[in-house]
Each structure stands twice: as C-alpha cells, then as structure tokens.
N, C-alpha and C positions, 0 to 999 in steps of 0.2 A: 504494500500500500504506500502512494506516495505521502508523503505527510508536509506537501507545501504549501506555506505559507500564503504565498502571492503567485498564484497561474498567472504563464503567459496567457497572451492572447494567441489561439490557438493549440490551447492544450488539449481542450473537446473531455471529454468524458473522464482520463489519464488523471486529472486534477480532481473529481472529485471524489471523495471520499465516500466507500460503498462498500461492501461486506463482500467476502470471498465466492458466498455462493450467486451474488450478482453477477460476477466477474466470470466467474465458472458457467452460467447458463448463457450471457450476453456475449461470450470469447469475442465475437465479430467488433464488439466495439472497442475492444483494448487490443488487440491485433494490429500491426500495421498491412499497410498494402503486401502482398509479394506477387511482382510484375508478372514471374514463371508461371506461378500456377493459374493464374489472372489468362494469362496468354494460353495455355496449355485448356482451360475450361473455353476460351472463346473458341479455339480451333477443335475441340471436340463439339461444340453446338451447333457451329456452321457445317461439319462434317454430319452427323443429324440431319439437319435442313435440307444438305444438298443431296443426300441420300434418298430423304423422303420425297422429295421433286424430283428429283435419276426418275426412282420406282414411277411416281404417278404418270411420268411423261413415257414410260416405256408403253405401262399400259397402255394411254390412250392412243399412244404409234400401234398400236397392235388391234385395235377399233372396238376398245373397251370404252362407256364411260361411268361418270360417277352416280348413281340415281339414289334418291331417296326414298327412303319406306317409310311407312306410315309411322311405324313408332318412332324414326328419326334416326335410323341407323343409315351409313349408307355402303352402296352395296356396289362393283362395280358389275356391268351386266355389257354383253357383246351387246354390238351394234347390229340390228337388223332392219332388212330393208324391205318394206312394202311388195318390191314387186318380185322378190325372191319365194 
C-alpha cells in the first residue's frame, strides 16, 4: 500500500488508499499497461474476425445464404432457383 502523502496528478487509483482485497479483485486498475500482451490480444481478435468473414464469404461463393427462422436463429440454406 502506498502510504502518500501528496499524489501527483496523475496517480489515478495507485494513490488511494484501499484494502488488499480491493486491489486483489480490481488487479486491472493497479496494473500498468503491457504493450505485448495489448498487441498479442488485438492480433488474436482480428484473427477471429477475419476468420469468421474467410468462412461467411466462402459460403456464400459456394450459393449458400444466410436466412432466418422464426425463432431467430439463422441458418445458412442453398440457393435455389425457380425454374430448376
């Protein structure tokens, strides 16, 4: 625990005075940044994202699309055509 007298400006949370088990469930806010793992979670997100748009876009190159059912699920179902 810090036991200062006069925070800077800028000290955010680090300054005040608060019990160990605050500090223990809150960790996010007495942590600093770390850039690594910062970077290493954005490139696993966008990797995610660009995954799930690959997949969607292969489907519908292959003449699937997306439909919706009544209870709000949705479903991908081939494209058919009238006069087949």
């Amino acid at each position: 625990m810090n036991n200062n007298k006069n925070p800077a400006p800028g000290d955010g949370l680090r300054s005040v005075r608060s019990t160990t088990l605050f500090r223990t469930v809150n960790f996010e806010l007495y942590a600093k940044p770390n850039a690594v793992i910062m970077g290493l979670g954005l490139v696993a997100i966008i990797g995610c994202a660009g995954y799930i748009a690959y997949m969607r876009s292969k489907y519908e190159g292959m003449g699937y699309y997306g439909a919706v059912r009544e209870d709000g699920s949705e479903q991908f179902i081939k494209k058919k055509s009238k006069w087949d």
